[in-house]
GUTOR-118560 format. One record per residue (C-alpha): residue number from 1; x, y, z. Coordinates in steps of 0.02 Angstrom, whole numbers. Example, Ala and Ser with C-alpha at 12.3 -4.5 7.8 and 13.67 -1.06 7.14 Angstrom:
% residues 2
+-----+--------+--------+--------+
: seq :      X :      Y :      Z :
+-----+--------+--------+--------+
:   1 :    615 :   -225 :    390 :
:   2 :    684 :    -53 :    357 :
+-----+--------+--------+--------+
This chain:
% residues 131
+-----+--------+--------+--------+
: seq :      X :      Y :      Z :
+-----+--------+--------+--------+
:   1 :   4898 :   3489 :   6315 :
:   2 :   4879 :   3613 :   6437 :
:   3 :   4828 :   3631 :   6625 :
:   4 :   4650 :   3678 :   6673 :
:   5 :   4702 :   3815 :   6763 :
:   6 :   4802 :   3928 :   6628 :
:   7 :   4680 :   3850 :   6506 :
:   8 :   4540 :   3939 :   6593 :
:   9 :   4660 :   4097 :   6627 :
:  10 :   4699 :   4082 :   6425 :
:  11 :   4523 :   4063 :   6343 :
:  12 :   4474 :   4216 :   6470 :
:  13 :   4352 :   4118 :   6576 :
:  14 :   4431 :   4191 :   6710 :
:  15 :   4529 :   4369 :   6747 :
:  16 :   4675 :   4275 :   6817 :
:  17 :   4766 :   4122 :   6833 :
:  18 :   4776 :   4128 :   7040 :
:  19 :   4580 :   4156 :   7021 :
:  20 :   4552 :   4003 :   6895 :
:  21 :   4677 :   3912 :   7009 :
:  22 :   4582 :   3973 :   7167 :
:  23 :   4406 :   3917 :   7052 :
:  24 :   4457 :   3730 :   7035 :
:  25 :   4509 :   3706 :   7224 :
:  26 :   4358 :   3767 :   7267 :
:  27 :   4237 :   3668 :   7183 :
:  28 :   4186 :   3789 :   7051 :
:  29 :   4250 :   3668 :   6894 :
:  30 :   4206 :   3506 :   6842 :
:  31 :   4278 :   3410 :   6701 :
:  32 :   4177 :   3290 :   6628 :
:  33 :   4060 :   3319 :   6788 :
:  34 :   4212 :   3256 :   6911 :
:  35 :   4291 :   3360 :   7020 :
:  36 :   4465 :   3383 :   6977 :
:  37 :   4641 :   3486 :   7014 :
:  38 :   4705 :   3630 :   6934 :
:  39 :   4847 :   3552 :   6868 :
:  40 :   4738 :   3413 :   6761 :
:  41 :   4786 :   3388 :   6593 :
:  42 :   4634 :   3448 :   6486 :
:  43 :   4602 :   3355 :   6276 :
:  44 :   4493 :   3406 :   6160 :
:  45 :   4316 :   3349 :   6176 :
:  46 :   4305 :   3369 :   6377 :
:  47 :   4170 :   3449 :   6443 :
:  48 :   4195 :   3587 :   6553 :
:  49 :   4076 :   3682 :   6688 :
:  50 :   4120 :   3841 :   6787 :
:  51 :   4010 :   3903 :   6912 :
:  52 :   4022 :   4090 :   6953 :
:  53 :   3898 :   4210 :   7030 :
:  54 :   3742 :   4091 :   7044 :
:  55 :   3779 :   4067 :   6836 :
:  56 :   3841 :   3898 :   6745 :
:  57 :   3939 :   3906 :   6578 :
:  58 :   3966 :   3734 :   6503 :
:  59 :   4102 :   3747 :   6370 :
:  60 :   4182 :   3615 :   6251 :
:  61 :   4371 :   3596 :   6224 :
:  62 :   4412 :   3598 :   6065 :
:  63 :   4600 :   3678 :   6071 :
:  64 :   4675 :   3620 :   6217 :
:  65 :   4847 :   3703 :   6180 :
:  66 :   4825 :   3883 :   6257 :
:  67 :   4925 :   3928 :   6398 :
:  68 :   4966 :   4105 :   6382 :
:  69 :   4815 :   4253 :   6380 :
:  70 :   4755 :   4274 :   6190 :
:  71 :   4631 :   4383 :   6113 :
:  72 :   4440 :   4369 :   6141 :
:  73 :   4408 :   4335 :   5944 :
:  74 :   4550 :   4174 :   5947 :
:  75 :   4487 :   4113 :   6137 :
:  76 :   4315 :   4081 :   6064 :
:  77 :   4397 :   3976 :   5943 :
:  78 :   4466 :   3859 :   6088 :
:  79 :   4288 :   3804 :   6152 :
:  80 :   4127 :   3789 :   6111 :
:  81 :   4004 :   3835 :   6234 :
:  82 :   3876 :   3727 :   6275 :
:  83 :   3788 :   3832 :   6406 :
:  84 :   3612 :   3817 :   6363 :
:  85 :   3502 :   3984 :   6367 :
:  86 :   3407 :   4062 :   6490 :
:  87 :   3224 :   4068 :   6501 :
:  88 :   3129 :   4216 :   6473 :
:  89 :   3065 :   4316 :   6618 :
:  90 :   2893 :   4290 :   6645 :
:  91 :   2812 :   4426 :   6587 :
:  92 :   2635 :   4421 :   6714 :
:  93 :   2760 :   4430 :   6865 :
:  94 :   2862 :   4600 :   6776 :
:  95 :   2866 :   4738 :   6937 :
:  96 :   2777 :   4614 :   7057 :
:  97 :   2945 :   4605 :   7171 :
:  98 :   2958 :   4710 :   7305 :
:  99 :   3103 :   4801 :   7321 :
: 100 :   3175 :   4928 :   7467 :
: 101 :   3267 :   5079 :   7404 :
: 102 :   3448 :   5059 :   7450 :
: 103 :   3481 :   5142 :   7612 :
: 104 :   3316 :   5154 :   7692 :
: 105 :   3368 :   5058 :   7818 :
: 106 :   3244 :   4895 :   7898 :
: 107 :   3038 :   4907 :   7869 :
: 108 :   2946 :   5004 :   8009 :
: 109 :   2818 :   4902 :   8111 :
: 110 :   2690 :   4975 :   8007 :
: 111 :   2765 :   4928 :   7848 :
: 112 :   2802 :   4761 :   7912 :
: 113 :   2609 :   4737 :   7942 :
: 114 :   2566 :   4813 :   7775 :
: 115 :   2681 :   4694 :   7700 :
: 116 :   2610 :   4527 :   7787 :
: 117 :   2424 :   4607 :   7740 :
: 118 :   2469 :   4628 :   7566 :
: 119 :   2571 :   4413 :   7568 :
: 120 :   2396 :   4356 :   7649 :
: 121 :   2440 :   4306 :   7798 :
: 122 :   2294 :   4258 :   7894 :
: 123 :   2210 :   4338 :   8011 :
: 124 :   2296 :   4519 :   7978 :
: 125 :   2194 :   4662 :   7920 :
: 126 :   2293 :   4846 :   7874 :
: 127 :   2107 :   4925 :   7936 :
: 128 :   2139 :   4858 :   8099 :
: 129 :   2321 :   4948 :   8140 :
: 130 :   2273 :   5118 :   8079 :
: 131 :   2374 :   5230 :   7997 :
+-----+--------+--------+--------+
């Protein structure tokens, strides 16, 4: 059996060890939904989640023996992941967020006003601002 942190180093679900270690202080693993340290003995059949970058991947143990950095195709072989797929964008609300070009700095009043006129908030009309 291995620890959680150089399991999670091993199967690559992190870049390093400090970072898994770093992962499971902070909150950002669960083992069988409880919060645990990053020296916890993993087995097979636990149920793993990692949280990282507003993203969940639920993974399986099933070989809980890795605690050195293998190869992509053998870490796959050491969980199975659970994470359950993403819905499909919408496709009616494709290009309806508004998005600033980087760098062009905060909206101008007049933007700001075309922007609440175009939300619906009440009682603003663009005609009435001029241009």
């Amino acid at each position: 059996m291995a620890r959680l942190d150089s399991w999670l180093w091993a199967v690559r679900l992190y870049k390093t060890r400090s970072a898994a270690t770093a992962g499971v202080r902070g909150g950002h693993v669960k083992v069988n939904d409880e919060a645990v340290k990053p020296a916890a003995e993993i087995k097979p059949g636990d149920i793993v989640r990692v949280w990282r970058d507003d993203d969940v991947r639920i993974v399986e143990v099933v070989d809980p023996s890795l605690t050195k950095r293998v190869g992509a195709s053998l870490a796959v072989k050491a969980y199975v992941d659970r994470t359950p797929e993403k819905p499909p964008p919408i496709p009616a609300m494709a290009g309806r967020i508004a998005v600033r070009e980087r760098g062009t700095g905060r909206p101008t009043k007049k933007e700001r006003r075309a922007l609440e006129a175009l939300r619906g908030f009440p009682g603003l009309d663009q005609s009435t601002y001029g241009d």
